[in-house]
Each structure stands twice: as structure tokens, then as C-alpha cells.
VOGU-3710 file (C-alpha; in Angstrom, 3 decimals, decimal comma):
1> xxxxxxxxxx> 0,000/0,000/0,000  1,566/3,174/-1,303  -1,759/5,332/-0,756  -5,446/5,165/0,563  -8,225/6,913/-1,607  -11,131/8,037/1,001  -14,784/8,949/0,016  -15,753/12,188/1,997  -19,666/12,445/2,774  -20,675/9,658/5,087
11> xxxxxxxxxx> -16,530/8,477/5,310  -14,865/11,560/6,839  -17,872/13,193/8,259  -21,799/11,940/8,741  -23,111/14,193/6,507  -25,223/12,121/4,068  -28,115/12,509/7,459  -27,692/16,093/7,661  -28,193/17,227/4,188  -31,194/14,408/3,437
21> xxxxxxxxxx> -32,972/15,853/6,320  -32,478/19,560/5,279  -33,422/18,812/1,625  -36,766/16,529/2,796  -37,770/19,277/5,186  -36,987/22,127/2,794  -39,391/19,829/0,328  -42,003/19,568/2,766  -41,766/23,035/3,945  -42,396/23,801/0,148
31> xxxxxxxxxx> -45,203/21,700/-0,338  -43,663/18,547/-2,204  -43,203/14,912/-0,939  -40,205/13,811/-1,650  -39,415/11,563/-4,131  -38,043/8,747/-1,657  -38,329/7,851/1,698  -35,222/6,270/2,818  -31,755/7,698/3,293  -30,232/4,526/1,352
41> xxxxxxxxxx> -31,655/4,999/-1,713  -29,617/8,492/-2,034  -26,720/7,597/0,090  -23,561/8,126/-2,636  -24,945/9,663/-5,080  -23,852/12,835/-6,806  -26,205/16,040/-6,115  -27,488/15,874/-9,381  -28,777/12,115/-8,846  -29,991/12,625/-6,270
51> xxxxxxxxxx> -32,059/15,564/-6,900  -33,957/13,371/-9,832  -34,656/10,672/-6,859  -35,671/13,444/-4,770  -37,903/15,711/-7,122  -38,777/13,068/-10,095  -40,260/15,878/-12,045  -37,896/18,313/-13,852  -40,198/21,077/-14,011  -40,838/20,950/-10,102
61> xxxxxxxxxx> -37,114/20,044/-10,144  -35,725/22,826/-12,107  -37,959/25,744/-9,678  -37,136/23,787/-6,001  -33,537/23,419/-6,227  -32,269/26,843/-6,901  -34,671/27,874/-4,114  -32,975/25,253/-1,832  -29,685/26,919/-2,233  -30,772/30,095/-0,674
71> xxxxxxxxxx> -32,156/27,523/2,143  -29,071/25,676/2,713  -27,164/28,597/3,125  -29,251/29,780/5,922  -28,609/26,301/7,734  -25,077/25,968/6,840  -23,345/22,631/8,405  -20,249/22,640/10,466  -18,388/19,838/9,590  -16,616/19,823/12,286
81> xxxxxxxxxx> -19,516/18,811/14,129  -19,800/15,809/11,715  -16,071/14,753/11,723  -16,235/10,513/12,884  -14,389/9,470/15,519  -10,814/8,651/14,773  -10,749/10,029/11,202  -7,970/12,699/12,434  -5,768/9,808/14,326  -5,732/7,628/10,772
91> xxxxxxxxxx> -5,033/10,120/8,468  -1,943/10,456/10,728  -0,986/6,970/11,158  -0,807/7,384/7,292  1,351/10,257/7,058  3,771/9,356/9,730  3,916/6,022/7,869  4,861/7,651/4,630  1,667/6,741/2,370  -0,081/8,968/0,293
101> xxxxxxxxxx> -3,599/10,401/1,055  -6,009/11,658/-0,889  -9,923/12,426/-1,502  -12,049/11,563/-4,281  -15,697/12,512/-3,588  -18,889/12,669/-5,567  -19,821/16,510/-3,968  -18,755/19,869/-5,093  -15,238/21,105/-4,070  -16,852/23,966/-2,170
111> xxxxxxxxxx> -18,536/21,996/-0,040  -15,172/19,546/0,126  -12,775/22,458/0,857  -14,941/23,823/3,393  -15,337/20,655/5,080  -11,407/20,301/5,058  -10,961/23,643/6,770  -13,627/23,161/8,940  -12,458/19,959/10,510  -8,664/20,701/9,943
121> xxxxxxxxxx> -7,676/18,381/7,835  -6,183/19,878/4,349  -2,857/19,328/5,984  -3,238/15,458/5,399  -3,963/15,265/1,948  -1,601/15,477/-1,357  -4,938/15,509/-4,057  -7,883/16,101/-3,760  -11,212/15,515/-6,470  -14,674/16,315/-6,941
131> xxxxxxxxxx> -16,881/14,537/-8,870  -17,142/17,623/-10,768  -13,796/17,326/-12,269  -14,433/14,226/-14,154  -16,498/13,133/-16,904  -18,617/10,883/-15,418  -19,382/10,609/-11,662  -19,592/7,971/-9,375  -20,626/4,693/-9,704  -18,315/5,560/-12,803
141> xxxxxxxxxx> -14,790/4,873/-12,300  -13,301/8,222/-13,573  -12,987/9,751/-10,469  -10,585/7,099/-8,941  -8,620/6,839/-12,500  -7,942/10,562/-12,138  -6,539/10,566/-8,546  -4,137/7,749/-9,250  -3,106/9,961/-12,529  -2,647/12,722/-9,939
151> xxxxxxxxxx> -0,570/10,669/-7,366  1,484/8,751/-9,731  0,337/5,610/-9,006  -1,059/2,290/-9,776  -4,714/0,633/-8,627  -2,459/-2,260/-7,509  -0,875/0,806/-5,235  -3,677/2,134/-3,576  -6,796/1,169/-0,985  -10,339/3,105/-1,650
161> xxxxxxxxxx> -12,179/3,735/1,732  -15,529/4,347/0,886  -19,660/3,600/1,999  -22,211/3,420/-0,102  -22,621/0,842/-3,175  -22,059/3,336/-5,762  -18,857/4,841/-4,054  -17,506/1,072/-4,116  -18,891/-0,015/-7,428  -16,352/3,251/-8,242
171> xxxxxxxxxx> -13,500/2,268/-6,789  -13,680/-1,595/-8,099  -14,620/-0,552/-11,244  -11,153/1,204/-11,406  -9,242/-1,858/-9,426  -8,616/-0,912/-6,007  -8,688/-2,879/-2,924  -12,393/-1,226/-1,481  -12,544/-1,299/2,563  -15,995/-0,392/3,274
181> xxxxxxxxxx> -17,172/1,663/6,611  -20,043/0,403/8,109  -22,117/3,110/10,557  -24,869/2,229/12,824  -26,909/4,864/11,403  -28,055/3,203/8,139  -27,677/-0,210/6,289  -26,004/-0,369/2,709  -25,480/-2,712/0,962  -20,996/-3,388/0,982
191> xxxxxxxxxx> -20,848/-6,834/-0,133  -18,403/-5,372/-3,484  -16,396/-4,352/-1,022  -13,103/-6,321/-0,190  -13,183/-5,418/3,692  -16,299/-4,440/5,874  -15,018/-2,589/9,166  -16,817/-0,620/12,178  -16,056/2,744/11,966  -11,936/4,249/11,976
201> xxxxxxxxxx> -11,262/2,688/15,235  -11,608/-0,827/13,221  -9,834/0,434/10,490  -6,626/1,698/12,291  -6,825/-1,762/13,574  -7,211/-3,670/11,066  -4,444/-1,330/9,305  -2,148/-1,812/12,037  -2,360/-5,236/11,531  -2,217/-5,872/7,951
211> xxxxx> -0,110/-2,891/6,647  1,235/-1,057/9,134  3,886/-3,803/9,977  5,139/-3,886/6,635  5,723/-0,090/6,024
//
């Protein structure tokens, strides 16, 4: 292992609840059921995705979500608030082991640079992508092809760390070694993924372990 590839929402930070709360009550308070009633059928997605899930029709679609930006920026998330336990302590285990770090997330970059000075973490990374920055967003595999471009390496180099079933259909689809991070907040569906572990404290473990011994 020469670098590990993490997902951001619902990795890093449990943010996927936050933001599919504030966009069902921001439907409701506007009058419009949304489009699906479980957090799981959204989880991973890009915005854009999910917004058809959420608001089906285009027309309703194309009036509600620039309204929701104006409401979103009146309930603002501090990511800090969000960072998971132990998140911090691995991405310096990496470091101070010599690996590589980076981010390759579905979101915006706004919303993934504010969430890395929020919780203090820009200082761990060497690239970071958006799903904006690539052709075709997750469960494509461009995102992860472009972030071993940008850190010089090879799939065969590199461990993804991501959630949901699209985020790891990504990641496999472009040939890395998937651990998947399993919450108690919701239930998805990880069985692509190569390793299934509890949270970061399981995954410094389990790191310790496996790779840690033969840095």
C-alpha cells in the first residue's frame, strides 16, 4: 500500500443525514413529498442524482432546487460537528507512515474544501477531487482513474475507503482494494467491497495489523 483513496460524505464526516434531512424538510416546507423515503436509496450519489430521486419531475425540479440553495445557506453545516471518531488519528498513522492520502468525492469542491478547513484536515492530503472534475461521476470509475493519474500511481498501489454501493462499485470498477465503513446509522449494501469494518477505530486496527507492519 503506497496510498489510501477516502470517500468524503458519510466516510470523513456523517453528513449524508444532515443534508437528506435539510433537503426533505426544505421539500415539505415547500409543499412537495419527496421523491423517496429512505436515506439509502440516495446515500452516494452525486447532487445531481440525487435531486432526480428526490424531485422526479424536472419542471418541479428545475424551480425547487435553486430555491434550496438560498435555504441551505441559511442552515449551513459545520463539519466539524460531523467529523467521525478517529478520522484525524488515521489520516496520521498514514502520514507518519509515509503513504499517500487523498480524496475523491462525488460533492462539489466547495462543499469539500470547506469541510477540510472546517475539521482541519487539508494538511493530510496530497490531491484532492470532486466529482465535478471528471467526466462521469460515481458509480463511474473516472474519479478514482484521475486521482491515481494525480498521485502517480497504480490501482495495484492504492486502498479506496468508501460507503455506499455506488462509491464502491467506483473504486472496483477502477481496481482498487475497497474497505468499506459500516455506521450504525443506516444499512447499505458493501458486499463489493473487499473489507467491511466498524467505523476508523476498526480500520486503524485492522491497518495496524495488515499494513502497518510492513511499512
Amino acid at each position: 500500500m503506497k496510498a489510501v483513496i477516502f470517500d468524503m460524505d458519510g466516510v470523513l464526516v456523517d453528513s449524508e443525514r444532515y443534508f437528506y434531512q435539510l433537503k426533505t424538510d426544505f421539500l415539505r416546507q415547500a409543499g412537495e413529498e419527496p421523491g423517496v423515503d429512505n436515506i439509502t436509496e440516495i446515500v452516494g450519489l452525486s447532487a445531481d442524482n440525487g435531486w432526480e430521486k428526490l424531485v422526479p419531475t424536472a419542471e418541479k425540479r428545475a424551480v425547487l432546487r435553486p430555491q434550496f440553495e438560498d435555504y441551505r445557506h441559511s442552515h449551513m453545516i459545520d463539519y466539524a460537528e460531523y467529523l467521525n471518531d478517529n478520522v484525524a488519528e488515521f489520516l496520521a498513522d498514514l502520514v507518519n507512515d509515509g503513504r499517500q492520502v487523498a480524496l475523491a468525492s462525488a460533492g462539489y469542491l466547495t462543499g469539500i474544501n470547506q469541510m477540510l478547513r472546517q475539521c482541519e484536515l487539508g494538511q493530510y492530503f496530497n490531491t484532492v477531487m470532486s466529482g465535478d472534475q471528471v467526466a462521469n461521476n460515481k458509480p463511474a470509475p473516472d474519479i478514482y482513474q484521475a486521482s491515481l493519474q494525480q498521485l502517480g500511481l497504480t490501482a495495484a498501489d492504492c486502498v479506496a475507503v468508501e460507503d455506499s454501493p455506488v462509491g464502491i462499485q467506483a473504486a472496483k470498477s477502477a481496481g482498487l482494494e475497497t474497505w468499506a465503513v459500516r455506521y450504525p446509522y443506516y444499512q447499505l449494501d458493501q458486499s463489493q467491497a473487499d473489507q467491511v469494518l466498524t467505523g476508523f477505530g476498526e480500520i486503524r486496527k485492522y491497518y495496524r495489523k495488515n499494513h502497518r507492519k510492513m511499512g
